[in-house]
C-alpha positions as CSV (number, residue, x, y, z in Angstrom):
1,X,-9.8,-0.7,32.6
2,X,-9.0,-3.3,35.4
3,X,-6.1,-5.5,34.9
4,X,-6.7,-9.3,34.6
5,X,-6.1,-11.3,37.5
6,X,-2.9,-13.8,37.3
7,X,-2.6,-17.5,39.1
8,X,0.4,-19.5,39.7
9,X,-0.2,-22.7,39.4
10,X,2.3,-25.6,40.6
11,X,2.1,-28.9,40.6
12,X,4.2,-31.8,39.2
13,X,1.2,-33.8,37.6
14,X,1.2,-32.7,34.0
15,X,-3.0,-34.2,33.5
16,X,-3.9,-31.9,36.8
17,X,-1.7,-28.9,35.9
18,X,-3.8,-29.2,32.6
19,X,-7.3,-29.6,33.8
20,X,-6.9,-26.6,36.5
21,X,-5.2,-24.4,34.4
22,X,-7.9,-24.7,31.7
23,X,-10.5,-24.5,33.8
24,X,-9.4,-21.4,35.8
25,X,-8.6,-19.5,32.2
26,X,-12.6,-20.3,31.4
27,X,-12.9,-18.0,33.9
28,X,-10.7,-14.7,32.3
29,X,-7.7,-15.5,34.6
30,X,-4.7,-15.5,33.7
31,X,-2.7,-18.4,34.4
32,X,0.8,-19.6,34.5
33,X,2.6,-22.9,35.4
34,X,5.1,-24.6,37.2
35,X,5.8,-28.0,38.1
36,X,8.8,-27.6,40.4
37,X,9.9,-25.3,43.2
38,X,12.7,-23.4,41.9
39,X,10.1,-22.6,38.7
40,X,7.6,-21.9,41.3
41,X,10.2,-19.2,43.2
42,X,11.5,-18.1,40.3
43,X,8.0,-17.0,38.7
44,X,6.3,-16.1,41.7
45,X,9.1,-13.0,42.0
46,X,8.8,-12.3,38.1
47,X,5.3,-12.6,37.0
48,X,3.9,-11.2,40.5
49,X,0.5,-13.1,40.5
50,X,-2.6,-12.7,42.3
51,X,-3.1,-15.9,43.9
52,X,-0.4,-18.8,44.1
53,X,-1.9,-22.4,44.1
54,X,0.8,-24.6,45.1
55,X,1.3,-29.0,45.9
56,X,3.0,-29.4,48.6
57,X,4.2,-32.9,48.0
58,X,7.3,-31.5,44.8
59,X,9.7,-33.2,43.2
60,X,12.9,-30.9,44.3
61,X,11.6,-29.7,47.9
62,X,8.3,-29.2,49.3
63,X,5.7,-26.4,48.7
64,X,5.9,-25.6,52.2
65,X,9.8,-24.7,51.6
66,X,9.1,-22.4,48.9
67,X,6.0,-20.9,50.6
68,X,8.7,-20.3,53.3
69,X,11.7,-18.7,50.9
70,X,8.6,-16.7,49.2
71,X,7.9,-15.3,52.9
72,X,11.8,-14.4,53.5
73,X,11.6,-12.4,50.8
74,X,8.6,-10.8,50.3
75,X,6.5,-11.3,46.9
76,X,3.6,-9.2,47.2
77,X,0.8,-11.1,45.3
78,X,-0.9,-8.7,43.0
């Protein structure tokens, strides 16, 4: 039996974090949510998702830095 497929969502709008997260679990994905960086990091090494869909404008850094700090240490995305 194939696994589901995961999606990190981030995003620090609560209504679009919402809409996309309901919408992608229509689908049969799996989907978890974040709405800062450090949650971002911090569940992109423990959940190991598929796909990450990240802002880049954050309130504590940018998505770019955390797609960076993801990169130093590799998380390989399911």
């Amino acid at each position: 039996m194939p696994s589901q497929k995961s999606v990190l969502l981030v995003n620090n709008d609560p209504d679009i974090l919402s809409s996309l997260a309901q919408r992608i679990q229509q689908l049969g994905v799996e989907v978890s949510t974040a709405t800062n960086g450090l949650d971002a990091a911090m569940r992109a090494t423990t959940e190991i998702p598929d796909l990450i869909v990240m802002s880049v404008d954050l309130p504590d850094t940018d998505g770019l830095t955390v797609c960076g700090k993801l990169r130093q240490n590799p998380v390989s995305t399911g």
